[in-house]
Backbone as CSV, one residue per row, in Angstrom:
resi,resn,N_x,N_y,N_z,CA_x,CA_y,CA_z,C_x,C_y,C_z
1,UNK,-9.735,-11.251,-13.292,-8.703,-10.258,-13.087,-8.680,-9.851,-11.613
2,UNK,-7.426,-9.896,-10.933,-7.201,-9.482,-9.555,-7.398,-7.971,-9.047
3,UNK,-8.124,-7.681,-8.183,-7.682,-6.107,-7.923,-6.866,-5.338,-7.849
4,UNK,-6.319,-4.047,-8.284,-4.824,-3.309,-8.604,-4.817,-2.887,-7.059
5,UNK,-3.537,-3.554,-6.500,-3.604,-2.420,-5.173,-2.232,-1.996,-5.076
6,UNK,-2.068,-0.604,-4.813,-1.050,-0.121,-4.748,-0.399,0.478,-3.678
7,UNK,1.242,0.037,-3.320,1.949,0.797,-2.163,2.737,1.670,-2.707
8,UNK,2.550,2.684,-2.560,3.572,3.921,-2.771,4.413,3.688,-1.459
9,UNK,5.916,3.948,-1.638,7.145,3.055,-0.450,7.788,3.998,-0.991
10,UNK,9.039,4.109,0.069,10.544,4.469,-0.130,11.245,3.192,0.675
11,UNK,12.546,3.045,-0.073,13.346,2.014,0.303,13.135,1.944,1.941
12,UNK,13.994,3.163,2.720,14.116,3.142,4.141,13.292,3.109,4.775
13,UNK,12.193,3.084,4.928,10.983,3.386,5.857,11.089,1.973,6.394
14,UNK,10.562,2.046,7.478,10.002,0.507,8.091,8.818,0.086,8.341
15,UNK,8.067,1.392,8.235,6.470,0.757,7.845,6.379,0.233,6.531
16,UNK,6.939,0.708,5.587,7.080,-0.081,4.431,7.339,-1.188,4.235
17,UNK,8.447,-1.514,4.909,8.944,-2.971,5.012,7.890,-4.150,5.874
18,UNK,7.464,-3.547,6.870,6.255,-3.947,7.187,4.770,-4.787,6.957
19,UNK,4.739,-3.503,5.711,3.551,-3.759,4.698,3.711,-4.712,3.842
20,UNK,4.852,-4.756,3.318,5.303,-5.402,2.142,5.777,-7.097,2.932
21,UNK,6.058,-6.739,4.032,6.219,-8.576,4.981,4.666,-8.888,4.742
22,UNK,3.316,-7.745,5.325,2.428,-8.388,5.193,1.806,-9.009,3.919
23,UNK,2.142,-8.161,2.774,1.846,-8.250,1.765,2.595,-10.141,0.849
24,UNK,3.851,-9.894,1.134,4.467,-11.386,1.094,3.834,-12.806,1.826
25,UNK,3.591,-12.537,2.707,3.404,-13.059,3.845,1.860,-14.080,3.097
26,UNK,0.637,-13.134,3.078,-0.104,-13.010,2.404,-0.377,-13.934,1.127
27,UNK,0.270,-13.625,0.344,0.386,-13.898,-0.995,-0.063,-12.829,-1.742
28,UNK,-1.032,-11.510,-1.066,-1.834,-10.477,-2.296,-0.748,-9.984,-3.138
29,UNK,-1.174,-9.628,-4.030,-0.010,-8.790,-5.280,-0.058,-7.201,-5.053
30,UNK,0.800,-6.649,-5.051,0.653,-5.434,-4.814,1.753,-4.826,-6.012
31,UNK,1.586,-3.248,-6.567,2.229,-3.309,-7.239,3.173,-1.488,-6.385
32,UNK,4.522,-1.854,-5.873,4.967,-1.286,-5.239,5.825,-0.042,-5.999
33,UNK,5.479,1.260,-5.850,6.057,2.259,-6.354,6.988,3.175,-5.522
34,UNK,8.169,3.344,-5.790,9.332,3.890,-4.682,9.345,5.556,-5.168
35,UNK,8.661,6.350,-4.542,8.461,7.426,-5.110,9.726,8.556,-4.745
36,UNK,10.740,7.855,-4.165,11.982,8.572,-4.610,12.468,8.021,-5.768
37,UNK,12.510,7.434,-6.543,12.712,6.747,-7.637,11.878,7.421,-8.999
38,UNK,10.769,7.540,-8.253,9.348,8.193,-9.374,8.508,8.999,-8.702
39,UNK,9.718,10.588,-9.000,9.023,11.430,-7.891,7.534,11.961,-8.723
40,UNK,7.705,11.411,-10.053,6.142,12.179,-10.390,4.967,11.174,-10.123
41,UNK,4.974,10.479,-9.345,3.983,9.718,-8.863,3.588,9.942,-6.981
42,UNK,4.589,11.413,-7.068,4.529,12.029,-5.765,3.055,12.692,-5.878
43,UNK,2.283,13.010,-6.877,1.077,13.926,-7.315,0.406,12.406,-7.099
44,UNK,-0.219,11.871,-7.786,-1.004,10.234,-7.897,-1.410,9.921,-6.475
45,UNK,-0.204,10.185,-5.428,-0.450,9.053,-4.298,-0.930,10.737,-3.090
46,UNK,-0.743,11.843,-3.668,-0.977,12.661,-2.829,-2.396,13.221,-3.182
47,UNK,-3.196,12.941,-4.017,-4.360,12.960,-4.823,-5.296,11.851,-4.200
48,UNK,-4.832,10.804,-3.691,-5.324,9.541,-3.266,-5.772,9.764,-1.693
49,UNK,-4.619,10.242,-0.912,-4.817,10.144,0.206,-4.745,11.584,1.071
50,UNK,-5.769,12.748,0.699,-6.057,13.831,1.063,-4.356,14.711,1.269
51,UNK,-3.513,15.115,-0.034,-2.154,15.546,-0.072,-1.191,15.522,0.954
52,UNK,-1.367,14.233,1.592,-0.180,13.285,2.632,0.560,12.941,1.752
53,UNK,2.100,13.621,2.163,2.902,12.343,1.834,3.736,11.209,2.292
54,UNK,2.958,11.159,3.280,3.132,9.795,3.889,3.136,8.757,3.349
55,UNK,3.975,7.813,4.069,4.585,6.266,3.183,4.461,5.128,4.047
56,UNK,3.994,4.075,4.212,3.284,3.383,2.736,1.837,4.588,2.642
57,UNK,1.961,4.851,1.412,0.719,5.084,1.670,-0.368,3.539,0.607
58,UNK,-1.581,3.004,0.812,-1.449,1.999,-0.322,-3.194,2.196,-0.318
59,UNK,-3.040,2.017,-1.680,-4.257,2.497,-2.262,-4.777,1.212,-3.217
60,UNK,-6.050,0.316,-2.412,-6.932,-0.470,-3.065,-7.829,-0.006,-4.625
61,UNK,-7.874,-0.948,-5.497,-8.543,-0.577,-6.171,-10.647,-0.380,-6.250
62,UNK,-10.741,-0.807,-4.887,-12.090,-0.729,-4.642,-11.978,0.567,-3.635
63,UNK,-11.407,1.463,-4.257,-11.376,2.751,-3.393,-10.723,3.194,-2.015
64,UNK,-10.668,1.989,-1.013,-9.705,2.388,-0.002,-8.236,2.787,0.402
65,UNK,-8.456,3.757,1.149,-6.554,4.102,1.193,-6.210,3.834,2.147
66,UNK,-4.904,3.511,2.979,-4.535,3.112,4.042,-3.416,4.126,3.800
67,UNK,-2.925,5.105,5.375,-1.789,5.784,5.423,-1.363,5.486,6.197
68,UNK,0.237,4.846,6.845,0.808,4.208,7.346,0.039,3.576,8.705
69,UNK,-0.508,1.932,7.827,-1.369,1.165,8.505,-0.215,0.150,9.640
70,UNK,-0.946,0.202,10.657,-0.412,-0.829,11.544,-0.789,-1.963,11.063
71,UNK,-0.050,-3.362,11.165,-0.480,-4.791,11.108,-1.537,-5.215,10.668
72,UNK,-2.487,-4.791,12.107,-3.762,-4.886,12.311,-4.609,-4.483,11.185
73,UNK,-4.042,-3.159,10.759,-4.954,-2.155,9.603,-4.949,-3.298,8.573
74,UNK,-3.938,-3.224,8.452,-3.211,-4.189,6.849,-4.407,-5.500,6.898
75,UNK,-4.612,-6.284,8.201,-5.868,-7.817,8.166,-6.615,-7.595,8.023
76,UNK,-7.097,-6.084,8.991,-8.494,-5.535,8.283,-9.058,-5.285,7.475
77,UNK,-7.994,-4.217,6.428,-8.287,-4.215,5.365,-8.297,-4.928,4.440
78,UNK,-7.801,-6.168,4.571,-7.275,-7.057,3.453,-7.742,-8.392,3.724
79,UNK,-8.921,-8.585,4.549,-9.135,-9.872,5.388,-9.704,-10.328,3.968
80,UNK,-10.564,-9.478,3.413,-11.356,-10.425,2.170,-10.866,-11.254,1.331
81,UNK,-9.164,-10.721,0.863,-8.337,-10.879,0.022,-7.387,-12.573,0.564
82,UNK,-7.322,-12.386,2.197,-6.573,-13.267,2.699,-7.674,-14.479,2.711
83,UNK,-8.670,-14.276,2.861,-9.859,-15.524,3.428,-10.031,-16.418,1.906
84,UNK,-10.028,-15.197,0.838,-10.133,-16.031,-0.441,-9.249,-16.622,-1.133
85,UNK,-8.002,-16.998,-0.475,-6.863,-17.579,-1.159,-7.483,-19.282,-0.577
């Protein structure tokens, strides 16, 4: 079973779009939640990442959170994920 990692996004943002190039890009699965869409998952992602609601915010299932990660953040954090494909 793959690890759950999650981006909390809104359509417009461009760090979002960003994340989600890296995330494509990649191949990791992410499972992307548009929290203008599902504002009660505005509590979930503000619980996660010390009550920011900042976007992407994306939350690994081995505990790490990233709040609007640069590029860089995104390889760092995710190098394990990219090396094992």
């Amino acid at each position: 079973m793959s690890e759950r990692i999650v981006m909390y996004t809104k359509v417009w943002c461009p760090d979002c779009h960003r994340a989600d190039h890296f995330f494509s890009e990649t191949g990791i699965e992410v499972e992307k939640i548009d929290i203008e869409k599902h504002p009660e998952q505005i509590a979930p992602m503000k619980e996660a990442n010390g009550g920011r609601t900042r976007v992407p915010t994306i939350v690994r299932g081995n505990g790490v959170v990233l709040v609007e990660p640069s590029y860089k953040e995104l390889e760092e954090a995710f190098q394990d994920l990219v090396r094992g494909q």
